[in-house]
C-alpha positions in Angstrom: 20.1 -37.7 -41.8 18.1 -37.6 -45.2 14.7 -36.1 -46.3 12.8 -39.1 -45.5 13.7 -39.3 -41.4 13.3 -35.2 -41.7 9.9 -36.2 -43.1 8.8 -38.5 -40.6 10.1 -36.1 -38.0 8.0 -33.3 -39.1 4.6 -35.4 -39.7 4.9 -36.8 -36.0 4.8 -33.2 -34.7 2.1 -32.3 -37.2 -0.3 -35.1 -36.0 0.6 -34.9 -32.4 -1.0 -31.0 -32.9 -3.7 -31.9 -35.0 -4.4 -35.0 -32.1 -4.4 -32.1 -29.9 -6.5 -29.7 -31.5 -8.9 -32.7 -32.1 -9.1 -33.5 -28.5 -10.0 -30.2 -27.4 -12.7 -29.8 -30.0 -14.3 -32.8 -29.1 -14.0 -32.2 -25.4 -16.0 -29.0 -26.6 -19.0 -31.2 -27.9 -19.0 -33.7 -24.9 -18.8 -31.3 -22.4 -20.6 -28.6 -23.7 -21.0 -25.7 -21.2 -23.7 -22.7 -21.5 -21.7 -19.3 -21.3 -24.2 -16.7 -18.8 -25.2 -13.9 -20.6 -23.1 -11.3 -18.0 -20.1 -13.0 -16.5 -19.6 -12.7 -12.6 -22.0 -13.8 -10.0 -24.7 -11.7 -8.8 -24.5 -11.6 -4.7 -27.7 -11.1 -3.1 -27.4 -9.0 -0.1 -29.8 -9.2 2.6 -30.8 -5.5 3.9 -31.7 -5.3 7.3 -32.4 -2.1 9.9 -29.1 -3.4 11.7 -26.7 -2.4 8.8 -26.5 1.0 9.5 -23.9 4.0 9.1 -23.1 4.8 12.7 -22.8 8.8 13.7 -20.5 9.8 16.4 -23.6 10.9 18.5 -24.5 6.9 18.2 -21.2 6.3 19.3 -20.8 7.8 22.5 -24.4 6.2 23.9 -22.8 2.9 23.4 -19.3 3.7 26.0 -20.3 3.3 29.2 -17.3 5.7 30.4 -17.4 5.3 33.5 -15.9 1.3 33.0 -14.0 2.9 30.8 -11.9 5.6 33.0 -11.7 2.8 35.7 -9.8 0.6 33.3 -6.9 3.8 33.2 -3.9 4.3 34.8 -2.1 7.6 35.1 1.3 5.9 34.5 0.4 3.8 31.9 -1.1 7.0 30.4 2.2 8.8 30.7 4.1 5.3 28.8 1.4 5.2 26.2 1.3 8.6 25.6 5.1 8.8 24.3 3.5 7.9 21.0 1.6 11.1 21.1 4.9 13.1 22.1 6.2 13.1 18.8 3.6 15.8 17.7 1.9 17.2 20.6 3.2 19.0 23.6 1.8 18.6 27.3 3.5 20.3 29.7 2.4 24.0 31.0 3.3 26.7 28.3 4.6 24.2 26.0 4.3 24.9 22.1 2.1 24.0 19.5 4.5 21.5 17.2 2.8 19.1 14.0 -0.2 19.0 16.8 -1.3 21.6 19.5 -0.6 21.8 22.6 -2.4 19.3 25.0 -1.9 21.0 28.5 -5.3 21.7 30.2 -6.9 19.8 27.3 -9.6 18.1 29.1 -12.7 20.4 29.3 -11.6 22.7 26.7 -13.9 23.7 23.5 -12.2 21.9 20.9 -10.2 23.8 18.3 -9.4 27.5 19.9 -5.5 27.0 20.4 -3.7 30.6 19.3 -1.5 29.7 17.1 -2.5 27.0 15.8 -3.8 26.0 12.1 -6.4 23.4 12.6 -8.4 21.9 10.0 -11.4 23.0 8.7 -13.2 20.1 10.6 -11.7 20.6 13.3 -12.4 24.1 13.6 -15.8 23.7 12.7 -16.6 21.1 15.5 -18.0 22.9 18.2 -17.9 20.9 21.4 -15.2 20.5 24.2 -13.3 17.6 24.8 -14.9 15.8 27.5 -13.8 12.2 28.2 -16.5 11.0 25.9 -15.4 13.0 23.1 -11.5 12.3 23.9 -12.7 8.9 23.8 -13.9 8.7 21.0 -11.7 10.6 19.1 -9.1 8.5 20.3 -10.4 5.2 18.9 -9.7 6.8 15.2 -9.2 10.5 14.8 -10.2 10.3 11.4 -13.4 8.8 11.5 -14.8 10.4 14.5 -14.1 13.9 13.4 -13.9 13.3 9.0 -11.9 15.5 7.5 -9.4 16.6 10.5 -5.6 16.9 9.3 -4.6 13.8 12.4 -3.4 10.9 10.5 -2.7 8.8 13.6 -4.8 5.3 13.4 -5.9 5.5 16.8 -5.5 3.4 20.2 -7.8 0.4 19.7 -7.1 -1.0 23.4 -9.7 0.7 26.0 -7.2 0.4 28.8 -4.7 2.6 26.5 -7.5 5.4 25.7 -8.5 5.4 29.1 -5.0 5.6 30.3 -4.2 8.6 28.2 -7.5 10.4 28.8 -6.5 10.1 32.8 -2.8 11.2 32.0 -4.3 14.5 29.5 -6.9 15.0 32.8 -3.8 14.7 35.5 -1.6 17.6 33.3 -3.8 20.3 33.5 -4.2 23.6 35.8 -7.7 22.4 37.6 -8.4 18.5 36.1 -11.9 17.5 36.0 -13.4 15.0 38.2 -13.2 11.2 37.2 -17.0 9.8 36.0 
């Protein structure tokens, strides 16, 4: 090959970028777009008294628990509650392990297990578990009580929580009467 197809060769490439580059500058002027001054979009949100935080006091007003607890079932308490076996114990006498002991749970003030670290929330809460507060508590640990050490996402099915609110009611010394 000699200098002159060489030539040719590179000057095709040169004016096929320089067609390029031409092309996109005149696309520039034909279609010229304004650039806004911040970029994004600015979202309007409409406020309203229905967007609200919700407290747990809120909460429990909205459970009728009485539909609730006659939803349960003592043995589909006992199955669901295998997922709570892993951490807490409920027969009689039976040991604190990651969680405390659940036996005679239902009606007792919340956080006075001996021997048992509980968080500072926890601690703190002063109230007994009472189906409503079992309840609740069970929908997602977490957010009803913030700042307790429970990790566990919750049972989002209301036959579930009302099955294992029946089962923690059934393994205690003197269980409280049904709603």
């Amino acid at each position: 090959m000699d200098s002159f197809e060489i030539n040719k060769i590179v000057a095709a490439v040169l004016m096929v970028a320089l067609l390029v580059i031409g092309i996109g500058k005149l696309s520039d002027v034909i279609f010229h777009v304004e650039k806004p001054k911040t970029p994004g979009y600015s979202i309007e949100v409409e406020t309203s008294a229905t967007i609200s935080t919700t407290s747990s006091s809120e909460d429990k007003k909205a459970v009728d628990i009485e539909a609730l607890m006659a939803m349960g079932d003592v043995a589909h308490g006992e199955k669901v509650f295998k997922k709570c076996a892993a951490c807490h114990s409920i027969v009689k006498g039976g040991k604190n392990a990651i969680g405390p002991a659940l036996y005679n749970v239902v009606g007792r003030k919340i956080g006075i297990i001996e021997g048992y670290k509980y968080s500072k929330a926890l601690a703190a809460y002063d109230k007994e578990w009472t189906f409503e507060e079992l309840n609740g508590f069970l929908i997602k640990p977490a957010k009803w009580i913030k700042g307790t050490k429970m990790a566990y996402a919750g049972l989002r099915k209301e036959k579930d929580r009302a099955s294992v609110i029946k089962y923690l009611n059934q393994n205690s010394d003197s269980p409280i009467p049904l709603p």
